[in-house]
C-alpha positions in Angstrom: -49.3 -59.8 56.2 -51.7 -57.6 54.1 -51.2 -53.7 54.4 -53.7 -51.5 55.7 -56.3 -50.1 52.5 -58.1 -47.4 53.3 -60.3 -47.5 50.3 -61.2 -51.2 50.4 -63.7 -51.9 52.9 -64.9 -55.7 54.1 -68.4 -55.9 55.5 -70.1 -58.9 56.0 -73.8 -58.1 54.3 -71.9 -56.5 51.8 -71.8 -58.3 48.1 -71.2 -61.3 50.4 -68.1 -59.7 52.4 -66.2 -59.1 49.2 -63.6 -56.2 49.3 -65.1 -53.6 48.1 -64.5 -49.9 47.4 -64.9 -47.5 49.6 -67.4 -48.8 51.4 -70.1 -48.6 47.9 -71.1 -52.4 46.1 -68.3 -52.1 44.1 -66.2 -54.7 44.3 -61.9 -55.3 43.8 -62.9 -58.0 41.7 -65.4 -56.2 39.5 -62.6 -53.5 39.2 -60.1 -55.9 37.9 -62.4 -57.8 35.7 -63.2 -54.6 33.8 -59.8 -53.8 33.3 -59.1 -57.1 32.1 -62.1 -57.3 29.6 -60.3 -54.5 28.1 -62.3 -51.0 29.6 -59.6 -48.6 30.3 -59.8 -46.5 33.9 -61.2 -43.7 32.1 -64.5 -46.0 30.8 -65.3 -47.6 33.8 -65.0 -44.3 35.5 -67.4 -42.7 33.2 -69.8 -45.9 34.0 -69.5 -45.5 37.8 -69.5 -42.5 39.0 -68.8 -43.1 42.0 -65.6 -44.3 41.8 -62.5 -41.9 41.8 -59.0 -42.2 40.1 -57.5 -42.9 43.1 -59.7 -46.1 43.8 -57.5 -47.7 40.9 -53.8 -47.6 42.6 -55.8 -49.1 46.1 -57.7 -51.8 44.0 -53.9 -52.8 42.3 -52.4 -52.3 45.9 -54.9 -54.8 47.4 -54.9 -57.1 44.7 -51.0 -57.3 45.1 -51.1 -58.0 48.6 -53.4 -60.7 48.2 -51.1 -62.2 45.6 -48.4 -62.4 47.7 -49.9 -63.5 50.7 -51.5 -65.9 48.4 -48.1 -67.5 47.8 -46.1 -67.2 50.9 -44.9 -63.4 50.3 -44.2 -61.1 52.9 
């Protein structure tokens, strides 16, 4: 069972009902991709504004939950 993320929000008419941060267009997945292309937390935050350092240990704390609920955790 996934653990409660306040930062991620799910809404329906929202990039399709992806997770997203905090509620903005932002989404988990966007985060991560970033990360993984290389863009440290610093540079995306500099790109997005709107985002805060804390965003990134909710986006890695979702994303791990997901993982292992993705493959019979918890």
């Amino acid at each position: 069972m996934m653990s409660v993320h306040p930062r991620i929000t799910i809404e329906s008419d929202k990039r399709d009902g992806k997770p997203c941060i905090r509620g903005m267009r932002i989404t988990v997945n966007d985060v991560l991709g970033w990360l993984a292309h290389g863009m440290t937390e610093e540079e995306i935050l500099e790109e997005h504004p709107g985002l805060e350092k804390e965003d990134f240990a909710a986006v890695y704390a979702f994303a791990a939950d997901v993982a292992d609920t993705a493959y019979g955790g918890r």
